[in-house]
C-alpha positions in Angstrom: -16.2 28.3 28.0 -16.1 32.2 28.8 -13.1 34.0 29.1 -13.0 34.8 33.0 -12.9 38.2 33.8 -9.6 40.2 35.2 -8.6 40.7 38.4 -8.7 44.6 37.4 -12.8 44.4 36.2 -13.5 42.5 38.9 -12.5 44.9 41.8 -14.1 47.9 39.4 -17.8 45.9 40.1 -16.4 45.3 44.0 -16.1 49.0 44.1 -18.7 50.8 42.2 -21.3 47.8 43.7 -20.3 49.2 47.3 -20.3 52.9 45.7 -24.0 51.9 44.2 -25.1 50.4 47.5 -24.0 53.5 49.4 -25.9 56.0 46.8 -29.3 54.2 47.2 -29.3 53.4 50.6 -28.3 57.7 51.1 -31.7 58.1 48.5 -33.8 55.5 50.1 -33.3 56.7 53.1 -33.5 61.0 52.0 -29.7 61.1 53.8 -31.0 60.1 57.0 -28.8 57.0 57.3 -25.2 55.8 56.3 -24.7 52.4 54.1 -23.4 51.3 57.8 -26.7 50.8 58.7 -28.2 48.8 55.9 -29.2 45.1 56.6 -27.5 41.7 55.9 -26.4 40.8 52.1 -27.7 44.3 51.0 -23.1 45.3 49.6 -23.9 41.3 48.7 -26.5 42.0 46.2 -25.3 45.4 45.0 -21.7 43.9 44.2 -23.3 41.0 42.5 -25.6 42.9 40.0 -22.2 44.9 38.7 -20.1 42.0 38.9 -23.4 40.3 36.3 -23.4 43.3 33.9 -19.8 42.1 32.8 -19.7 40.7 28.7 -17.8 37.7 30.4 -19.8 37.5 33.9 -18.5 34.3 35.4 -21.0 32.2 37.7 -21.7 33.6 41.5 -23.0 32.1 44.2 -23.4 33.8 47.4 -23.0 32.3 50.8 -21.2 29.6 49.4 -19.8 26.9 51.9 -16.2 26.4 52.5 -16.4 22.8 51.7 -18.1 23.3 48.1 -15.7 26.2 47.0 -12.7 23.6 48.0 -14.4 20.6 46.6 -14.6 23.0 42.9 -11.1 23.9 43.3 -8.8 21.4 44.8 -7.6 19.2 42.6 -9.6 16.4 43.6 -13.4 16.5 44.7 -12.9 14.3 47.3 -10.3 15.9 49.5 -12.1 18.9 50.6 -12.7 17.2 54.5 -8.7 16.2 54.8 -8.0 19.6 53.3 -9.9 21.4 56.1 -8.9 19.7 58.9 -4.9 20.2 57.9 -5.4 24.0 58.0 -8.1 23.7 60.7 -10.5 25.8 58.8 -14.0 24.8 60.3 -17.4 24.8 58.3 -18.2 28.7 57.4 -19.7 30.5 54.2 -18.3 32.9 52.0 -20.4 36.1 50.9 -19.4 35.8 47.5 -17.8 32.8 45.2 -17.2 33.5 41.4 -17.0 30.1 38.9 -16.0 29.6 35.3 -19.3 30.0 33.5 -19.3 26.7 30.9 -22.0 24.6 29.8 -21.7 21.8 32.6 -22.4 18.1 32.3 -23.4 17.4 35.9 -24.5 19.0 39.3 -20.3 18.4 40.2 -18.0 20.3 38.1 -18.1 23.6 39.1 -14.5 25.5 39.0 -14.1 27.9 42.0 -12.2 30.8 41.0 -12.0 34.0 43.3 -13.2 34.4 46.8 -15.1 37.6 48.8 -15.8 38.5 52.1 -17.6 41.8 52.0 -18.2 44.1 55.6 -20.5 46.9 56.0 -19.6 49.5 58.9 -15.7 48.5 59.1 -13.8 51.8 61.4 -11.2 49.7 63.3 -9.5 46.7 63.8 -11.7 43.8 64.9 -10.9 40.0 65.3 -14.3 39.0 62.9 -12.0 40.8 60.5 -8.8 39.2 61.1 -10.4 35.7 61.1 -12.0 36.5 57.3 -8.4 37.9 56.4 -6.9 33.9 58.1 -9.7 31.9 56.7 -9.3 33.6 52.8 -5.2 33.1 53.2 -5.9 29.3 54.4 -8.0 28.8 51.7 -5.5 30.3 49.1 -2.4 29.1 50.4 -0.2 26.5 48.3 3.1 25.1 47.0 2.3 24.8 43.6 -0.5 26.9 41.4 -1.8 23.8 39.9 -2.9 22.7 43.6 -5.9 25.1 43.5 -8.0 26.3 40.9 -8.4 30.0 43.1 -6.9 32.9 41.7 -7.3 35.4 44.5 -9.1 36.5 47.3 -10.9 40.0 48.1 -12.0 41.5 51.7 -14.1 44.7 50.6 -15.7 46.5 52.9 -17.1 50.1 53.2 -15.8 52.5 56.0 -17.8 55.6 57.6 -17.3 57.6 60.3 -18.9 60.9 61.4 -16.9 65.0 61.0 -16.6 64.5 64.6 -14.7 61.4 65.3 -10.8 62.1 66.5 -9.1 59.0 64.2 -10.0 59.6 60.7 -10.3 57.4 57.7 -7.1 57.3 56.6 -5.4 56.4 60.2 -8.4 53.7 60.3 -7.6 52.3 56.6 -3.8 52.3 57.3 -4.5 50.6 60.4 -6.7 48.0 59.2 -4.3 47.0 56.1 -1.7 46.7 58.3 -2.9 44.6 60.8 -4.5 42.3 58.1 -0.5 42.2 55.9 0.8 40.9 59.0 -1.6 38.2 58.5 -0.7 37.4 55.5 2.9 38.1 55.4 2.6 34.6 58.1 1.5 32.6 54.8 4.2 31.4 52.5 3.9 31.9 48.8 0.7 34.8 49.2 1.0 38.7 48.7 -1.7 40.9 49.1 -2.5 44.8 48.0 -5.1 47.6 48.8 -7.3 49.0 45.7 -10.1 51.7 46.4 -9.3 53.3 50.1 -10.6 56.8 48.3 -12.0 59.0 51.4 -15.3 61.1 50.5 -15.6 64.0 52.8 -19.3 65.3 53.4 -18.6 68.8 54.5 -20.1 68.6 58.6 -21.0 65.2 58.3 -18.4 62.9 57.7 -16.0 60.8 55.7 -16.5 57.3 53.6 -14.5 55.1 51.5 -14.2 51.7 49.8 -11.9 49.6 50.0 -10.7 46.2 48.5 -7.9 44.4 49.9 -6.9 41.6 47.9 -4.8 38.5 48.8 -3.1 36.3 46.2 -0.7 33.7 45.7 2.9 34.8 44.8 4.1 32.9 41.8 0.3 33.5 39.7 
């Protein structure tokens, strides 16, 4: 079995995957659109290929359900359903899952390790946000580390805004974090941090940044 990769080289790929993304879509498109504008899955892919180019890439699957990443972390495969339904967490996908990489035995022994939601176009505080933020804690929450095989959780997203827009990005990001520690700070035993949040300034255009906020539990 692979070493899994740190929590540090991990949000590295998160960020320079986003950064990556931003730069080709700015080329593709000969700086006639923002990354805000690019379609579905397209930080998805980009974060993925960085996270790959690690010596000790773990496994990633993309658009993973909520009931496979619990039923390759909970302790037992078969309590996934009973799981859900005690934190009401209803049937949803995550954008990206990252596993132990091992040599496996059978089609069930997976081992879920680190949870993404990744947002494209994030300026302000929305509830689709807030929900990701509440679904990732739910997931992550427990009395005792050995209850779940996750590590952490990470909401990146990518922020623009144009020269002429009155709140700027660092208003927005402080706004956004806060709203979302409140959500967290509700969950017992989880902390959380902001990594990235570096604001570009393109002289008469506008302003972009990256940001990863990560959730994990407290006594890791």
């Amino acid at each position: 079995m692979n070493n899994f990769p740190s929590q540090e080289k991990v949000i590295k790929c998160v960020i320079d995957g986003i950064t990556t993304a931003k730069n080709n879509f700015t080329f593709w498109t000969a700086d006639e659109l923002y990354l805000s504008y690019a379609p579905p899955r397209f930080l998805t892919i980009h974060v993925s290929q960085e996270i790959a180019k690690l010596n000790n890439a773990p496994e990633i699957f993309i658009d993973a359900t909520i009931a496979d990443i619990l039923r390759c972390s909970l302790p037992s495969r078969d309590t996934f359903r009973e799981f859900m339904k005690q934190r009401y967490l209803t049937q949803d996908v995550l954008c990206l899952t990252l596993d132990e990489r091992f040599e496996h035995k059978s089609d069930n022994d997976s081992i879920s390790r680190v949870i993404m939601s990744l947002k494209n176009g994030v300026r302000n505080v929305k509830e689709e946000y807030k929900y990701e933020i509440e679904k990732i804690c739910k997931m992550l929450y427990r009395n005792k580390l050995e209850d779940s095989t996750l590590d952490y959780g990470i909401f990146a997203f990518y922020l623009d805004i144009s020269s002429s827009a009155r709140k700027k990005s660092e208003q927005r990001i402080k706004e956004i974090t806060e709203s979302f520690d409140k959500i967290v700070n509700s969950f017992e035993n989880l902390q959380s941090k902001l990594e990235g949040g570096k604001i570009n300034i393109i002289p008469n255009i506008g302003e972009w940044a990256v940001c990863c906020y990560i959730i994990e539990p407290k006594f890791k």
